[in-house]
N, C-alpha and C positions, 0 to 999 in steps of 0.2 A: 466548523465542519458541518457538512449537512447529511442527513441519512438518508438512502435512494432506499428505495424499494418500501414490501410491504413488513410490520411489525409482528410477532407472533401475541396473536389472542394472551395465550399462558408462556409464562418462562418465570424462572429463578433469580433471574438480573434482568431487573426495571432496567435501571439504569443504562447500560448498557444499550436497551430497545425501547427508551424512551422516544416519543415524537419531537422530530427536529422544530426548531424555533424560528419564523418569518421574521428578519428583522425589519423595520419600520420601513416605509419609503419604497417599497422594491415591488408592486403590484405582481410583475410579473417573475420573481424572483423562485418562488416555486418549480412554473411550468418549464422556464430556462433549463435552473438543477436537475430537475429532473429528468427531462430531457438526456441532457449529456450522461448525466448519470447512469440510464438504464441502456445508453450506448455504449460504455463502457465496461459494465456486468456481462453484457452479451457478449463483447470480444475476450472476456475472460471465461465465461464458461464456456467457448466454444475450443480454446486454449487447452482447458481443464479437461474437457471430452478428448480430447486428441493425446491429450497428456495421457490421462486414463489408460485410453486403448495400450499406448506406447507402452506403458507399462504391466500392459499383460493383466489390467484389470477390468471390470464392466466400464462400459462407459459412462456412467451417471455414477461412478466410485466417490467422485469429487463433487459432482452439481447437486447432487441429492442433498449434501449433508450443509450446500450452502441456500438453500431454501429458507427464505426471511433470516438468511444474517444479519447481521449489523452492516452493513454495508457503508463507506463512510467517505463522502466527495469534499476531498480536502485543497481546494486550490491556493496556492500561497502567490506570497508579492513581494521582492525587493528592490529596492529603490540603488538602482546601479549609481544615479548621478551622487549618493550623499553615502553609497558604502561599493564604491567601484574599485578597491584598492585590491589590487595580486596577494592573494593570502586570506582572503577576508573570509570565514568560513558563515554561512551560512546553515547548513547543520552539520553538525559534526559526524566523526563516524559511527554507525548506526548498523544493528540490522531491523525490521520493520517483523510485529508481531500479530500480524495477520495470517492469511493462506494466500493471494498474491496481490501486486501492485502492481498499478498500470498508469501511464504518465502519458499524457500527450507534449507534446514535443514544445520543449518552453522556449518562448522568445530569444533565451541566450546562452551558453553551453555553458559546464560547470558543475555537473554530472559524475563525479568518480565511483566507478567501483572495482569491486577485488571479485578476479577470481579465484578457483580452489586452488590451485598451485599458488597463491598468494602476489600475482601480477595484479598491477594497480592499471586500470584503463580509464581513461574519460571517454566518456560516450558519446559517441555520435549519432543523433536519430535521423536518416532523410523525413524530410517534408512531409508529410500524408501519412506518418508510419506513426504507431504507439509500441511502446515499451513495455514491459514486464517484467519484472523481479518478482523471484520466489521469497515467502515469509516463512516467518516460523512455523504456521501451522501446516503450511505442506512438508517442510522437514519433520514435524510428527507424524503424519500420516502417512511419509517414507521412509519412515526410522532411516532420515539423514543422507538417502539418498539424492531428495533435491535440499540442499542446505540452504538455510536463509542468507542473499546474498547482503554481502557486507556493502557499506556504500558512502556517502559524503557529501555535500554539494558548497565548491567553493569557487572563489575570483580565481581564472588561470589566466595563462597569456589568451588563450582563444576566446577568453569572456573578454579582454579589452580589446582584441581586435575587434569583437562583436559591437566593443559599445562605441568604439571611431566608426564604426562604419554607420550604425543607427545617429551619431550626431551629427552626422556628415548629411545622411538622409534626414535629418530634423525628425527621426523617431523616436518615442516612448524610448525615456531608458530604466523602465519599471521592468525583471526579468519576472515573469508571470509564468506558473508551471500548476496546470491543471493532473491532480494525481487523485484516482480511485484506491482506496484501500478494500477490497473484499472480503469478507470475512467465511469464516464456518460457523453457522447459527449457534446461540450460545450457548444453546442446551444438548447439543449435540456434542457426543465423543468422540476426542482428540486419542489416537490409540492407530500403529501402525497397519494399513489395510491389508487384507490377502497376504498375498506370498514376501510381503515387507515382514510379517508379523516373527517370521524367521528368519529374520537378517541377523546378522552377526551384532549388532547394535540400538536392539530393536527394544532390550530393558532402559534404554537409557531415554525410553519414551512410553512409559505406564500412561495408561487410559487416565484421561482429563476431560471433565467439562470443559468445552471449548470456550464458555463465560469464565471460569472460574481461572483459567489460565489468562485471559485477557486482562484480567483484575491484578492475577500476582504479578505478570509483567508492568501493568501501569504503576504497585505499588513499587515496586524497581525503583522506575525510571522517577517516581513523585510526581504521578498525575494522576492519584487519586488518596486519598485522605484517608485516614485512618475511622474506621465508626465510631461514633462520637465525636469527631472533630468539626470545632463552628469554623 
């Protein structure tokens, strides 16, 4: 994963806002990231201001409090020719513990997700278009009125038609999905904004370091270590 944007001076979780790592060999490997990166922050806060308004709050409700987040450009790879099989899950079901996710449109379909009414959709992105998915941290700061969208990504029949038709063309059959995680800065509080703050559902989301939340959920999930552990 790589970090876009800038770090803050002071915060409570290093870790978290640690400087990202150049691996070897990749000169330009930086300017690249970053690049797409800071393209994709901007189509989400611009998202986020729209959001805002929609919701009857300031517009910087949301952008303000993502100023030097963790921000975190996670592009993945899988190799369709040596795991192309219908059923093959690549991640499983999931919601994502950030404030939102934005996806450019991967090489091969295989995308599911749930809506609130519990309908299962595979996604279709046109061409030129990005996606977004709500995390959990805008479900806290709407005490649950945007919920963090449930989701999946596996081999369907539309991924093997995808991948006859890329062998057919002699294309890459590696399905490559470039996703932005965005975050709300970690030292900033997670706590229902405005007129959310009186929603019928709004105790089931007490004020939280936005860091300190991203740490319990990692310890969840066992992607972060206990202190003291070598």
């Amino acid at each position: 994963m790589w970090r876009v944007g800038p770090r803050p001076l002071k915060t409570r979780f290093q870790e978290l806002n640690s400087e990202p790592v150049i691996p070897e060999g990749f000169p330009e490997w930086k300017e690249i990231m970053d690049s797409w990166g800071y393209k994709m922050i901007s189509a989400i806060e611009a998202v986020a201001e729209m959001a805002a308004i929609g919701f009857g709050l300031p517009k910087d409700a949301f952008t303000s409090l993502m100023k030097q987040g963790p921000h975190l450009l996670a592009p993945t790879g899988s190799d369709l020719r040596r795991y192309g099989q219908e059923g093959t899950v690549f991640a499983g079901y999931h919601y994502d513990l950030n404030f939102l996710t934005i996806h450019g449109r991967s090489r091969f379909p295989g995308l599911n997700i749930w809506l609130r009414n519990g309908q299962k959709i595979e996604v279709k992105v046109p061409i030129g278009c990005l996606l977004i998915q709500t995390g959990k941290q805008i479900e806290w700061l709407t005490a649950g009125e945007c919920a963090a969208g449930m989701h999946k990504v596996v081999v369907t029949k539309r991924t093997l038609e995808a991948i006859k038709l890329a062998t057919e063309q002699n294309r890459s059959l590696w399905r490559v999905s470039s996703t932005l995680f965005a975050h709300i800065a970690s030292d900033a509080v997670l706590k229902p904004l405005g007129h959310f703050a009186e929603a019928p559902h709004s105790s089931k989301y007490p004020p939280i370091c936005a860091g300190e939340f991203v740490e319990q959920e990692l310890s969840v999930i066992n992607l972060k270590g206990n202190k003291g552990e070598s």
